[in-house]
PDB file of N, CA, C and O in Angstrom, chain B, residues numbered from 101:
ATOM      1  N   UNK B 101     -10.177 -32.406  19.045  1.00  0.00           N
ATOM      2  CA  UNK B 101     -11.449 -31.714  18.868  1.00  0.00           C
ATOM      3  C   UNK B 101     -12.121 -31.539  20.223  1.00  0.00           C
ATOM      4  O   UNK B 101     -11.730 -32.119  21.236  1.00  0.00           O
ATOM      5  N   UNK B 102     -13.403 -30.504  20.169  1.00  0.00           N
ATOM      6  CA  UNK B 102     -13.584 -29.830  21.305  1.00  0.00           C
ATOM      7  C   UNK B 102     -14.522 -31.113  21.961  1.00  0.00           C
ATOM      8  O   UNK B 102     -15.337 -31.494  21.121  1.00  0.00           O
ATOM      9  N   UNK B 103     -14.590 -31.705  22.966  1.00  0.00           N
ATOM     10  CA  UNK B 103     -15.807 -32.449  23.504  1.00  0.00           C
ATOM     11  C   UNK B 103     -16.942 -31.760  24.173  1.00  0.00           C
ATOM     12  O   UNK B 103     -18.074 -32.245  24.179  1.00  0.00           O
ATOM     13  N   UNK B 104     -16.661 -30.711  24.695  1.00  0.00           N
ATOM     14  CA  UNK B 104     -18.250 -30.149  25.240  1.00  0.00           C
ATOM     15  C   UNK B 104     -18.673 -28.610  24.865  1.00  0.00           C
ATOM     16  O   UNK B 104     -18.147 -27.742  24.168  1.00  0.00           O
ATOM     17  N   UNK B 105     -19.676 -28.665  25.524  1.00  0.00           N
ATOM     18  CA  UNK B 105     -20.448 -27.375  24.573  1.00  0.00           C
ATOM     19  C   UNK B 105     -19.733 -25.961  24.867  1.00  0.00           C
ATOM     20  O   UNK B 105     -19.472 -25.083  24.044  1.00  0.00           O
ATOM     21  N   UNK B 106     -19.512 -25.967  26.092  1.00  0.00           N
ATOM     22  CA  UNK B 106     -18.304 -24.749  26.244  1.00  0.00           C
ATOM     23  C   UNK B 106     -17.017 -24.589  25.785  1.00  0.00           C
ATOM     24  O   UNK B 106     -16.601 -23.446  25.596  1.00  0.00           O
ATOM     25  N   UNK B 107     -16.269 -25.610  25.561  1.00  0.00           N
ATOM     26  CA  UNK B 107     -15.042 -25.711  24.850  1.00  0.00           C
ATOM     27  C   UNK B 107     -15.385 -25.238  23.319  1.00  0.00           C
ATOM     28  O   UNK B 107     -14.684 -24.468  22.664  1.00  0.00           O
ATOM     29  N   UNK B 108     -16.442 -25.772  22.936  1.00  0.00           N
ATOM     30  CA  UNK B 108     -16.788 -25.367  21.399  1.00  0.00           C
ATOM     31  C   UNK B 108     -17.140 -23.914  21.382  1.00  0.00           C
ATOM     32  O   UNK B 108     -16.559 -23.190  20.574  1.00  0.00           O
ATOM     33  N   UNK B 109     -18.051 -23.407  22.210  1.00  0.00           N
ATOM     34  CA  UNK B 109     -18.488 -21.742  22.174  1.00  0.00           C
ATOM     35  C   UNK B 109     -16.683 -21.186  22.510  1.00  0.00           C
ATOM     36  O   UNK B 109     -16.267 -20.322  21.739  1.00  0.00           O
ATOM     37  N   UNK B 110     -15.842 -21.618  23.463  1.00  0.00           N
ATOM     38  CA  UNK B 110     -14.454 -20.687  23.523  1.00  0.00           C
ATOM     39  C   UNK B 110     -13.843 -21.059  22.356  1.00  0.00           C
ATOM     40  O   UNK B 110     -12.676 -20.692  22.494  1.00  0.00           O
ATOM     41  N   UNK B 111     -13.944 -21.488  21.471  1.00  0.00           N
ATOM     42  CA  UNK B 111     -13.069 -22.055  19.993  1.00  0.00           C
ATOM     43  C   UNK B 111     -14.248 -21.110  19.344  1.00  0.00           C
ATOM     44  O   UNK B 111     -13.742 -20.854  18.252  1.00  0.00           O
ATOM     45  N   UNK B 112     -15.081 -20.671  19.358  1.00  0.00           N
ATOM     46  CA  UNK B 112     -15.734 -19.574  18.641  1.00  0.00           C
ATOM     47  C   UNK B 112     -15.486 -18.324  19.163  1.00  0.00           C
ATOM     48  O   UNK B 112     -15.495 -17.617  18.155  1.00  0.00           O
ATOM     49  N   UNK B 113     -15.324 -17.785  19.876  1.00  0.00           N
ATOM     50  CA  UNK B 113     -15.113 -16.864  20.968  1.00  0.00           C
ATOM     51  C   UNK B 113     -13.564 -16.201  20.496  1.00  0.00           C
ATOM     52  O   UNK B 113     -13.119 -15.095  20.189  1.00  0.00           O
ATOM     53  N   UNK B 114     -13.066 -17.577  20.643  1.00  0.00           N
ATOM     54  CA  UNK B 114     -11.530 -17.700  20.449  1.00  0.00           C
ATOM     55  C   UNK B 114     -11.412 -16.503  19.106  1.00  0.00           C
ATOM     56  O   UNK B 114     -11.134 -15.304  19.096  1.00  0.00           O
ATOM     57  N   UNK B 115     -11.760 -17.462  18.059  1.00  0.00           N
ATOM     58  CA  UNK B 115     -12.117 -16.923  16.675  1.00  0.00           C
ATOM     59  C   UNK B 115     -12.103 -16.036  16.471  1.00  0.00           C
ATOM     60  O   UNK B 115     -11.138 -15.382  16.077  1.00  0.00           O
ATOM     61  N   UNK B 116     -13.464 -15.592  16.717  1.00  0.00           N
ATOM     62  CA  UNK B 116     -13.710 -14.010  16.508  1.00  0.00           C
ATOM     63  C   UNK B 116     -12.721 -13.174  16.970  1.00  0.00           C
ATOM     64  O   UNK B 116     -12.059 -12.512  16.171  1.00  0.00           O
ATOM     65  N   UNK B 117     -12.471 -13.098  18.564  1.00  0.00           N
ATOM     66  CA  UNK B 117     -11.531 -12.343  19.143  1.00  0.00           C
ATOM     67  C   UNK B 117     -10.184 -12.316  18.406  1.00  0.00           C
ATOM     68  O   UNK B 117      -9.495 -11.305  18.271  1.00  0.00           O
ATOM     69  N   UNK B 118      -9.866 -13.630  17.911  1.00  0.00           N
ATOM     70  CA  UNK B 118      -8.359 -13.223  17.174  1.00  0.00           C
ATOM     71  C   UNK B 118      -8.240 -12.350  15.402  1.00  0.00           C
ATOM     72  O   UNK B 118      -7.314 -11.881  14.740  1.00  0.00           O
ATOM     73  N   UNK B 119      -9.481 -12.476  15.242  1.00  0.00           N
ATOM     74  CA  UNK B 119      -9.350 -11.900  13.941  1.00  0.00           C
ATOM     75  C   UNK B 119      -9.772 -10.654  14.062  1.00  0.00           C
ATOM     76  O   UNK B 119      -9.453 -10.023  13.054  1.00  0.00           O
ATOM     77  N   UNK B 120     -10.463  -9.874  14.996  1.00  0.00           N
ATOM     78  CA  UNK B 120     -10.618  -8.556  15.289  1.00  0.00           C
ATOM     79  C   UNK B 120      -9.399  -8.081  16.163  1.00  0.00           C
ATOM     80  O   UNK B 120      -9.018  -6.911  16.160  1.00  0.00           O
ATOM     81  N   UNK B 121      -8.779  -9.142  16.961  1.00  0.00           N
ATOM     82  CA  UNK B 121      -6.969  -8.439  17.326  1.00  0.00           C
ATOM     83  C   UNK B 121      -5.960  -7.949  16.063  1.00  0.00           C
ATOM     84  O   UNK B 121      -5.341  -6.909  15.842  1.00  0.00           O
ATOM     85  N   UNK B 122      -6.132  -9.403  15.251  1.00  0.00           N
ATOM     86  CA  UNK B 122      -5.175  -9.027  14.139  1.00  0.00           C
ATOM     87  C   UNK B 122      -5.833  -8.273  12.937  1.00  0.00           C
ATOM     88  O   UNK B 122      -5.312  -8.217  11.823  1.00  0.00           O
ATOM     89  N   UNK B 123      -7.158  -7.637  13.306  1.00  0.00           N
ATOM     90  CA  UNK B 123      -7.303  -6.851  12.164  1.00  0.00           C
ATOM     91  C   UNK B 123      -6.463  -5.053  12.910  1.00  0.00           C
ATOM     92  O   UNK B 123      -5.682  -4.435  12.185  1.00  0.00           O
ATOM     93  N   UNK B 124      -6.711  -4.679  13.911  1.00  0.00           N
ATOM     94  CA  UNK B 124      -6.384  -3.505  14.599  1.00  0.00           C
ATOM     95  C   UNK B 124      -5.131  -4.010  14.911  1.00  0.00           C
ATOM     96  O   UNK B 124      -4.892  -3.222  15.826  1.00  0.00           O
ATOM     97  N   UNK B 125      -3.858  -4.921  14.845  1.00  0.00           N
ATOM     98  CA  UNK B 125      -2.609  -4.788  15.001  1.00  0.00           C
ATOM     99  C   UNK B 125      -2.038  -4.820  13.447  1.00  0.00           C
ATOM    100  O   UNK B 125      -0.843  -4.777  13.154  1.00  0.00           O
ATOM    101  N   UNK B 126      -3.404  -4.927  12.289  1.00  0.00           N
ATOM    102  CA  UNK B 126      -2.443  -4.554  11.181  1.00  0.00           C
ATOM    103  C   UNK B 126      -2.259  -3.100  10.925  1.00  0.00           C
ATOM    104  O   UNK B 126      -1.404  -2.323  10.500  1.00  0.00           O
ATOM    105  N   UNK B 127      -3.714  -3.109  11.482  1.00  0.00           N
ATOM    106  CA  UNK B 127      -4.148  -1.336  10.952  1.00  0.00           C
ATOM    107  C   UNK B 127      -3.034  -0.594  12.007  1.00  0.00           C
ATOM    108  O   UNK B 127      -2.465   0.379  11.511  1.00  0.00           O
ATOM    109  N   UNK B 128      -2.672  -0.929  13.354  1.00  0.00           N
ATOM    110  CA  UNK B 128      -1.843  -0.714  13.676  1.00  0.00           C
ATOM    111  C   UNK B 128      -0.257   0.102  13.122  1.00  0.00           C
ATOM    112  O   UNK B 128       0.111   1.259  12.914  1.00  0.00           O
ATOM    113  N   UNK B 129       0.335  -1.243  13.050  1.00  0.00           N
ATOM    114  CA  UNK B 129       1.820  -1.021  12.076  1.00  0.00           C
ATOM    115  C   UNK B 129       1.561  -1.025  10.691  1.00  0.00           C
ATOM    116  O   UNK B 129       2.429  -1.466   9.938  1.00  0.00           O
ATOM    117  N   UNK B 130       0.514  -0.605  10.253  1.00  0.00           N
ATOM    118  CA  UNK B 130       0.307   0.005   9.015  1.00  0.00           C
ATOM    119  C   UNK B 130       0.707   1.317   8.992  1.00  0.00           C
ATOM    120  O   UNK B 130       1.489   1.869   8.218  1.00  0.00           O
ATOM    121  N   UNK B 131      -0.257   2.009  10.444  1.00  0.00           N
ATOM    122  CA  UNK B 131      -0.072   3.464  10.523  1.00  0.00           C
ATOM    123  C   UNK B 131       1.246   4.037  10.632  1.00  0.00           C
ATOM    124  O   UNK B 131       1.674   5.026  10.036  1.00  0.00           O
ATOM    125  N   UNK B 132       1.896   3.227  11.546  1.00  0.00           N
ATOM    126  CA  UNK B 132       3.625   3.384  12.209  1.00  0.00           C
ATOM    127  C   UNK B 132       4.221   3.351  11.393  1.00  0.00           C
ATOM    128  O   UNK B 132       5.159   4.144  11.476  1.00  0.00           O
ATOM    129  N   UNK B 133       4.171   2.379   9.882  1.00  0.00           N
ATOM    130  CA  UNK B 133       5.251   2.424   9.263  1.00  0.00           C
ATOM    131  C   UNK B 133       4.862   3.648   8.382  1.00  0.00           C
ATOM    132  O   UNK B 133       5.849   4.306   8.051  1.00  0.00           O
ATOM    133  N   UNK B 134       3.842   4.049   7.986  1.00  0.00           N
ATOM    134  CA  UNK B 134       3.617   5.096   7.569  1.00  0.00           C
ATOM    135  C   UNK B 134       4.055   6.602   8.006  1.00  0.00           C
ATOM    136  O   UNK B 134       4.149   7.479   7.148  1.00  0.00           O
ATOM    137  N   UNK B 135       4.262   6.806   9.086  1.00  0.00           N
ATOM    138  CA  UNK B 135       4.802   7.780   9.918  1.00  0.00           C
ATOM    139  C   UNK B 135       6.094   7.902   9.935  1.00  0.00           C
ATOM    140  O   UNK B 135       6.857   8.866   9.875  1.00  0.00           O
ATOM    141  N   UNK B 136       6.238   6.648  10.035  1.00  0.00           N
ATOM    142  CA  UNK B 136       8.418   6.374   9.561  1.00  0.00           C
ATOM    143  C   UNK B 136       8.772   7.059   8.353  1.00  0.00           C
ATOM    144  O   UNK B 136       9.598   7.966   8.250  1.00  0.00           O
ATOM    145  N   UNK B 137       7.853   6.383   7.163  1.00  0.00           N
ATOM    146  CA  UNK B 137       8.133   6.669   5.618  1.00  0.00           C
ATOM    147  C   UNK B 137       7.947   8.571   6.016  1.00  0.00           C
ATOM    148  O   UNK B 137       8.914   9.332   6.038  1.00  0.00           O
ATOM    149  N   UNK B 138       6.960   8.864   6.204  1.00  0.00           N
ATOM    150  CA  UNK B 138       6.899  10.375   6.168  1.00  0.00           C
ATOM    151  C   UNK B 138       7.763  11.092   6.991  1.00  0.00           C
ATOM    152  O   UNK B 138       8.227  12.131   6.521  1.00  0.00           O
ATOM    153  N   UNK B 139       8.177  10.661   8.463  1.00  0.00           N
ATOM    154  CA  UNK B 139       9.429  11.158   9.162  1.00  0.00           C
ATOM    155  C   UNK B 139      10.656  11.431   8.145  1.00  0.00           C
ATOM    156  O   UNK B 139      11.332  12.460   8.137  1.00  0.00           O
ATOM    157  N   UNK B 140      10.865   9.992   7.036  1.00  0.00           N
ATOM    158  CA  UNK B 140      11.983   9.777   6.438  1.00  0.00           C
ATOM    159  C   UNK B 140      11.689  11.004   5.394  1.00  0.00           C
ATOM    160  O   UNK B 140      12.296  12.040   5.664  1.00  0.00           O
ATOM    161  N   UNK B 141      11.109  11.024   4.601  1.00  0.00           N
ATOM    162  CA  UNK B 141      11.302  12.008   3.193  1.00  0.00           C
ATOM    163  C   UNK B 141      10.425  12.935   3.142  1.00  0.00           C
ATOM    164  O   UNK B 141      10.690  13.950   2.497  1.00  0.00           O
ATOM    165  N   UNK B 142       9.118  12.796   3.840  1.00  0.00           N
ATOM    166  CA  UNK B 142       7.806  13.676   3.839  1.00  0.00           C
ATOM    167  C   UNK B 142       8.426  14.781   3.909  1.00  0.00           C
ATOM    168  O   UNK B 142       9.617  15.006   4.123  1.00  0.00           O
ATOM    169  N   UNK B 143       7.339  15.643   3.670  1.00  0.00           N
ATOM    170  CA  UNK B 143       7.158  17.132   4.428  1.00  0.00           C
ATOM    171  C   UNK B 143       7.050  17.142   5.825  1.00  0.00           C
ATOM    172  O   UNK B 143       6.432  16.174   6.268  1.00  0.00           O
ATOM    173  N   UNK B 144       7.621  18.243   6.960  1.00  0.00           N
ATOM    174  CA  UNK B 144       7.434  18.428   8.128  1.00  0.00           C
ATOM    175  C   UNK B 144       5.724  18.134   8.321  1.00  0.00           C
ATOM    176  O   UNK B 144       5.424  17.521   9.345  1.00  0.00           O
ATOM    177  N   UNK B 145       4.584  18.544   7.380  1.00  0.00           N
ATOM    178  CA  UNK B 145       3.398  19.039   8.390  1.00  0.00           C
ATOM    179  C   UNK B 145       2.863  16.987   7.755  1.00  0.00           C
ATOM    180  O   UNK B 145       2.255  16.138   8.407  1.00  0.00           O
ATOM    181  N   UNK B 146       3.277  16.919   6.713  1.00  0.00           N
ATOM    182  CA  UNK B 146       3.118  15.393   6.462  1.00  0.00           C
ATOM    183  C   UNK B 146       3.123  14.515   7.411  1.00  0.00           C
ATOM    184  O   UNK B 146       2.217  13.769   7.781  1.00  0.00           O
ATOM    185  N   UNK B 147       4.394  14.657   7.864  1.00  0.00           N
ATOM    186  CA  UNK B 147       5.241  13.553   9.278  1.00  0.00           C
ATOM    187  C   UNK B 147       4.034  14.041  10.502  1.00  0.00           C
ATOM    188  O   UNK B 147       3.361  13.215  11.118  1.00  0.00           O
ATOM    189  N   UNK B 148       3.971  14.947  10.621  1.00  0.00           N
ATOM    190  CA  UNK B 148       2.816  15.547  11.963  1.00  0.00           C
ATOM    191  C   UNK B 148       1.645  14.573  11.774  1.00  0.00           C
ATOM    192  O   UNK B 148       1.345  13.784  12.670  1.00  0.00           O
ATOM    193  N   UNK B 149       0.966  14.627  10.578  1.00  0.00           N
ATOM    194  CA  UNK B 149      -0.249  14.068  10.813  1.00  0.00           C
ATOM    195  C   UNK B 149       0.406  12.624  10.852  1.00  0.00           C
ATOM    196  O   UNK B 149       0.249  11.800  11.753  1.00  0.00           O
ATOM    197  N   UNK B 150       0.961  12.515  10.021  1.00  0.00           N
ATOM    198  CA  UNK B 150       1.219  10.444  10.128  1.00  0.00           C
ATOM    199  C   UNK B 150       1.476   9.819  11.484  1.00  0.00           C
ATOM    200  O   UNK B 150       1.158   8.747  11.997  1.00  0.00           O
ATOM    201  N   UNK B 151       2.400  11.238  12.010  1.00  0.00           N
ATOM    202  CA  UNK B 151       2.740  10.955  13.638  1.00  0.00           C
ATOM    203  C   UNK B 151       1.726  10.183  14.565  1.00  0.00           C
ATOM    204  O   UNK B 151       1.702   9.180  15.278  1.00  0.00           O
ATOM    205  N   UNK B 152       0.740  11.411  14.078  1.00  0.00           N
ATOM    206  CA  UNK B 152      -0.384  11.759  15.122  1.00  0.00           C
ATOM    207  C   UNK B 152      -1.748  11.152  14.980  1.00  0.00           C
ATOM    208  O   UNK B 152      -2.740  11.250  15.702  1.00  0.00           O
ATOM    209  N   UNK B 153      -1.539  10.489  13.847  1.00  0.00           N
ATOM    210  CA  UNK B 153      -2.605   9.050  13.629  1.00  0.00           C
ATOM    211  C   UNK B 153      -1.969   7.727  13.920  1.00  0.00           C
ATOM    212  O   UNK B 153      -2.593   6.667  13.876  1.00  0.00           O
ATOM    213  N   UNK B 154      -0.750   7.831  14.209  1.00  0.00           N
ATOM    214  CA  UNK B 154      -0.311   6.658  14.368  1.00  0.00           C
ATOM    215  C   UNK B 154      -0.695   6.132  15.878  1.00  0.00           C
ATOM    216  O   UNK B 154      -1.130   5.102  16.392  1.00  0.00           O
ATOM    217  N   UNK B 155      -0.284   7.422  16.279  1.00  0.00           N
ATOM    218  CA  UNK B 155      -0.459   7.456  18.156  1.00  0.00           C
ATOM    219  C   UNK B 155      -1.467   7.093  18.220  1.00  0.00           C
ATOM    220  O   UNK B 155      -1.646   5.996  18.749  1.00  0.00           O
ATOM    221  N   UNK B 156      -2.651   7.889  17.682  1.00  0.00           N
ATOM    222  CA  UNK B 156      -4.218   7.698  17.768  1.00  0.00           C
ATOM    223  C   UNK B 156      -4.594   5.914  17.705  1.00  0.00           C
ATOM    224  O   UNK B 156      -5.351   5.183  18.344  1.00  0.00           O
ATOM    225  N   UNK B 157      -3.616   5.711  16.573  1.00  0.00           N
ATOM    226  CA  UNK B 157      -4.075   3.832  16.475  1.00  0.00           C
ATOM    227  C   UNK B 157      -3.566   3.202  17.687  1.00  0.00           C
ATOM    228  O   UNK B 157      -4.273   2.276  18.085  1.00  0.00           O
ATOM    229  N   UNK B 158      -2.473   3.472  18.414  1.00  0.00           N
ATOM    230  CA  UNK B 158      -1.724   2.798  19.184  1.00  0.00           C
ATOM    231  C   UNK B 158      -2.736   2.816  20.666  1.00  0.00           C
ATOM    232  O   UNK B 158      -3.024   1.826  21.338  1.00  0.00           O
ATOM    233  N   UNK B 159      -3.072   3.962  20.872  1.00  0.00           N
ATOM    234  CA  UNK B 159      -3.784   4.374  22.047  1.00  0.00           C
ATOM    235  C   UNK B 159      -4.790   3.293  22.137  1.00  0.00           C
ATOM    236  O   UNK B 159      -4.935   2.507  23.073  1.00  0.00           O
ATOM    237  N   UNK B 160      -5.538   3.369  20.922  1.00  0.00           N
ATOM    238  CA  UNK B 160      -6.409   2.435  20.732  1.00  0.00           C
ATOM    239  C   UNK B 160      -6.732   1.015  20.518  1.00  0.00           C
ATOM    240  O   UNK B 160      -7.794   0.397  20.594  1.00  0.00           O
ATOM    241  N   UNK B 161      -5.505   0.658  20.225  1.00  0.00           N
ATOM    242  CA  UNK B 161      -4.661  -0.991  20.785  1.00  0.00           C
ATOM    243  C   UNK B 161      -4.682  -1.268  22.118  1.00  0.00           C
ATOM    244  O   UNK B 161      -5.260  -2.128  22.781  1.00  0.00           O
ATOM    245  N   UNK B 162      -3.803  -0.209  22.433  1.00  0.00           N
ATOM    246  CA  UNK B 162      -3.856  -0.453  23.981  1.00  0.00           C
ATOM    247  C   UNK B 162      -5.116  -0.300  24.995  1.00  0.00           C
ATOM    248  O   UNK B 162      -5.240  -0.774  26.124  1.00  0.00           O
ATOM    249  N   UNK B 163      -6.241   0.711  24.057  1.00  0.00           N
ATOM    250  CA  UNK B 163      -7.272   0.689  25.397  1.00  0.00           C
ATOM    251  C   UNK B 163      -8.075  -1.056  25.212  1.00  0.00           C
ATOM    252  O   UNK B 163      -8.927  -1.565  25.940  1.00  0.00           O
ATOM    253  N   UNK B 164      -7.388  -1.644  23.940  1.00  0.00           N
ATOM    254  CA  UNK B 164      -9.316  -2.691  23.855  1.00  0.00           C
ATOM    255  C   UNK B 164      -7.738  -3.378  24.586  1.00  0.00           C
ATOM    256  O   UNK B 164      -8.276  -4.184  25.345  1.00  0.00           O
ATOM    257  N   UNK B 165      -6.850  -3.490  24.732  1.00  0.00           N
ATOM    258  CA  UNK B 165      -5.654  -4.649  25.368  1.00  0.00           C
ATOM    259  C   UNK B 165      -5.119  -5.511  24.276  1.00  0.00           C
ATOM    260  O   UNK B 165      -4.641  -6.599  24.595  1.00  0.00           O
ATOM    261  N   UNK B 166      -5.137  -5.238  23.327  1.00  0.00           N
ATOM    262  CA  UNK B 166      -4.649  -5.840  22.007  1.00  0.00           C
ATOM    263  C   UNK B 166      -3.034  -5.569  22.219  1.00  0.00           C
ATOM    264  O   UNK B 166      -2.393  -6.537  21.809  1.00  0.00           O
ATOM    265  N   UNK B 167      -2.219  -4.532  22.738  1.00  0.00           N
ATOM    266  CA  UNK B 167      -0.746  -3.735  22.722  1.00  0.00           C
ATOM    267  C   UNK B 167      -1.327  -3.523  24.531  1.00  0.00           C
ATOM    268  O   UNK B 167      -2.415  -3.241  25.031  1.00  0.00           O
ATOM    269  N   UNK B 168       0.083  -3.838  25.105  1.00  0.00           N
ATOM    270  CA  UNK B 168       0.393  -3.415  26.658  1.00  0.00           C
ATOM    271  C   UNK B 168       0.510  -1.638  26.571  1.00  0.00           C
ATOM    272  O   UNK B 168       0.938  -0.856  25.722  1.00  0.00           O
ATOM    273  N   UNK B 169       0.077  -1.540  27.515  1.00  0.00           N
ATOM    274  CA  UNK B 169      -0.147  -0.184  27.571  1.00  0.00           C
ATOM    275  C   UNK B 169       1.398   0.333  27.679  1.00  0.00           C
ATOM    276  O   UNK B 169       1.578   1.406  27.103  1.00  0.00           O
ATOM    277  N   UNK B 170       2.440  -0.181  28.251  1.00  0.00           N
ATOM    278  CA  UNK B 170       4.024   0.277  28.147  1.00  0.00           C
ATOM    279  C   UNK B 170       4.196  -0.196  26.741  1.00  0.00           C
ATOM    280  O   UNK B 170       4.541   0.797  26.102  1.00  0.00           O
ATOM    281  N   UNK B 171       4.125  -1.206  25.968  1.00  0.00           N
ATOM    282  CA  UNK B 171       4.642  -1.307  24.485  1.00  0.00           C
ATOM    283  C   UNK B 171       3.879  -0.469  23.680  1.00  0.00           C
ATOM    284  O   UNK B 171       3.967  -0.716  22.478  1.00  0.00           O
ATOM    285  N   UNK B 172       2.918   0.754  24.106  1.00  0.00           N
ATOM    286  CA  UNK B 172       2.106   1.273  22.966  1.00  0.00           C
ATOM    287  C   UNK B 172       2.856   3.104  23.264  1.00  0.00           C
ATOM    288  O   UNK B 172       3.063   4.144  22.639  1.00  0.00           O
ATOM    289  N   UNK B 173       2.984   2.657  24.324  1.00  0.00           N
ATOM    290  CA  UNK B 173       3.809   3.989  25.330  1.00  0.00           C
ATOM    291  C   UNK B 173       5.278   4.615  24.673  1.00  0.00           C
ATOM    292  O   UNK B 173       5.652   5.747  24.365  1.00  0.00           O
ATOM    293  N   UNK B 174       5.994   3.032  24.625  1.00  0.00           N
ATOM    294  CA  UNK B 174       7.101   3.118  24.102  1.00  0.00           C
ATOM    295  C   UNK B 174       7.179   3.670  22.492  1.00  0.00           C
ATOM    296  O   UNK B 174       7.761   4.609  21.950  1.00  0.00           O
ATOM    297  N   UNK B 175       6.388   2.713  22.076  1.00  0.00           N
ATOM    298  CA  UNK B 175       6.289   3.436  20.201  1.00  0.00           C
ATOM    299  C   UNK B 175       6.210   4.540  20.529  1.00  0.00           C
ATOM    300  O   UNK B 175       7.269   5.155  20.405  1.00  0.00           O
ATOM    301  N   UNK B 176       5.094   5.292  21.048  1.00  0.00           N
ATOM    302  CA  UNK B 176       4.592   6.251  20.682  1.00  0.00           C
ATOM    303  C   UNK B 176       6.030   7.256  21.416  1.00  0.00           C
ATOM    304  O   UNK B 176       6.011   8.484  21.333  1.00  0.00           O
ATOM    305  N   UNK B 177       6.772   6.777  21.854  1.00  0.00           N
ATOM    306  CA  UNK B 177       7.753   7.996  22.874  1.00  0.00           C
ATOM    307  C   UNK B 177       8.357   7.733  21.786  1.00  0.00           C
ATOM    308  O   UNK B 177       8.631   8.911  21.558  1.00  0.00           O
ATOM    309  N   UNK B 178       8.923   7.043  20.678  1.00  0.00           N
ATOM    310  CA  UNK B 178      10.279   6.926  19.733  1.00  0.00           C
ATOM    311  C   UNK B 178       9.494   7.725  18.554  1.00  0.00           C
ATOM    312  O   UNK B 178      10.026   8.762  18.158  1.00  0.00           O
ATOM    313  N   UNK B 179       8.514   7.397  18.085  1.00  0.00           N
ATOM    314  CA  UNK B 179       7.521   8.150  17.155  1.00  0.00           C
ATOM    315  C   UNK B 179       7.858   9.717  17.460  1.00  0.00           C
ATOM    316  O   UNK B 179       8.389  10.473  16.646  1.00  0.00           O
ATOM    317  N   UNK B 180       7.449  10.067  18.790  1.00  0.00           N
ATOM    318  CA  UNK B 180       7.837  11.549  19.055  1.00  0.00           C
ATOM    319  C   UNK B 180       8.807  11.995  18.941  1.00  0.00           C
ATOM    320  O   UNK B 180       8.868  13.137  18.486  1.00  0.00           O
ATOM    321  N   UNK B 181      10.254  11.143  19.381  1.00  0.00           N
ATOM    322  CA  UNK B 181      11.225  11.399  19.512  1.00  0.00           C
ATOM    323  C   UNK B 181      12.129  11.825  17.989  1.00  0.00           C
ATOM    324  O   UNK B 181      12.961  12.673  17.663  1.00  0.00           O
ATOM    325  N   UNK B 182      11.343  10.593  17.283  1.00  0.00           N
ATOM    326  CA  UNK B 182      11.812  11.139  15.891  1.00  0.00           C
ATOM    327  C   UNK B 182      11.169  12.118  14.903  1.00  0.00           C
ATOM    328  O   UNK B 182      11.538  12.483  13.787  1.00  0.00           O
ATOM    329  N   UNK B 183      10.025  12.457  15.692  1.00  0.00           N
ATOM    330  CA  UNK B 183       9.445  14.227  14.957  1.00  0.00           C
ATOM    331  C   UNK B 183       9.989  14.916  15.666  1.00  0.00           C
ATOM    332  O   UNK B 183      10.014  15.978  15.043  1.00  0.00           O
ATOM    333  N   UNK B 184      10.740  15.154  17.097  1.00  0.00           N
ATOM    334  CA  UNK B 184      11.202  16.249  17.364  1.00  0.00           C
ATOM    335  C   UNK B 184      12.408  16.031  16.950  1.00  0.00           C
ATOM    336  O   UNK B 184      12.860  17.171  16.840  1.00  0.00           O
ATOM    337  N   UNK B 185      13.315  15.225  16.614  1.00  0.00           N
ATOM    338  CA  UNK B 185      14.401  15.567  15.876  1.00  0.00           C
ATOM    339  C   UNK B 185      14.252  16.089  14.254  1.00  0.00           C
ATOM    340  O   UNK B 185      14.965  16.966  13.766  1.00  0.00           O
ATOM    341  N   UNK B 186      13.503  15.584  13.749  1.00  0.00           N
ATOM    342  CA  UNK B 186      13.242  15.975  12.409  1.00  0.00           C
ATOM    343  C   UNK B 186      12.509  17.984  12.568  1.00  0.00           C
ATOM    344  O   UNK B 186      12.846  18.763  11.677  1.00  0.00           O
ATOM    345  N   UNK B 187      11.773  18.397  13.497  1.00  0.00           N
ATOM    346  CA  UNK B 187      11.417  19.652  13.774  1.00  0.00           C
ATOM    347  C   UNK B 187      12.377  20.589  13.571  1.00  0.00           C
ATOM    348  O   UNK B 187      12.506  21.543  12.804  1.00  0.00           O
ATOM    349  N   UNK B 188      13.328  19.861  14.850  1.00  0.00           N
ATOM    350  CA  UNK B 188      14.608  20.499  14.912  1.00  0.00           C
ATOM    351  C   UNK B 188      15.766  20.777  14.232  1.00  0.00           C
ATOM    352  O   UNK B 188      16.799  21.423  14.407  1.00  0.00           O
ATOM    353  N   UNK B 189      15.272  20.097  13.424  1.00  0.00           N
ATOM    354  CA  UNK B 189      16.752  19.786  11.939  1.00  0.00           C
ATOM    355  C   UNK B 189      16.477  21.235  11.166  1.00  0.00           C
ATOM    356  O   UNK B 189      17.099  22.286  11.015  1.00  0.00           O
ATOM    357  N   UNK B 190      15.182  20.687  10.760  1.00  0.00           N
ATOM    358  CA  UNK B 190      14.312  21.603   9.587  1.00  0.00           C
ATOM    359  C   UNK B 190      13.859  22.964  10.118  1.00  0.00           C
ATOM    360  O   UNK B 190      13.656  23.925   9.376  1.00  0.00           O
ATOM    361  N   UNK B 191      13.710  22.987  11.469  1.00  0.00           N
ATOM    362  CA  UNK B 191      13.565  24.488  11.722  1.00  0.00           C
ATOM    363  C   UNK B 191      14.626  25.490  11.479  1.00  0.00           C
ATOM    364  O   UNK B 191      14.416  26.681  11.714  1.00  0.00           O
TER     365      UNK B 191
END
């Protein structure tokens, strides 16, 4: 247990901060897997938006520092990668 008054405010601090990380890394790979599912069977303009909210969440991981700005980079380049193959199929 914490012995002084600052150790106790960073065990609150702590707190808060981790449950507002893991609320935006669910909402996160919530969005992503959602974009997958619609890449997989959706409609073309379906997969677009799921794409393109997914990115939107990721960006936004990465600006508060919740996701490294290269691991939010990377999703988002395979995310693309698999709407432009799916574009290209279906066009």
């Amino acid at each position: 247990m914490a012995n002084t008054k600052s150790a106790i405010k960073r065990i609150r601090q702590n707190a808060r901060r981790r449950e507002r990380n893991r609320v935006i890394t669910t909402r996160t790979r919530t969005f992503v897997k959602k974009a997958r599912a619609a890449q997989g069977d959706g409609s073309l303009e379906e997969a677009r938006t799921a794409t393109m909210d997914a990115i939107r969440t990721l960006d936004k991981a990465a600006e508060k520092g919740i996701l490294h700005k290269n691991n939010a980079a990377r999703r988002k380049g395979r995310l693309m990668a698999a709407l432009a193959k799916i574009e290209k199929e279906r066009a």
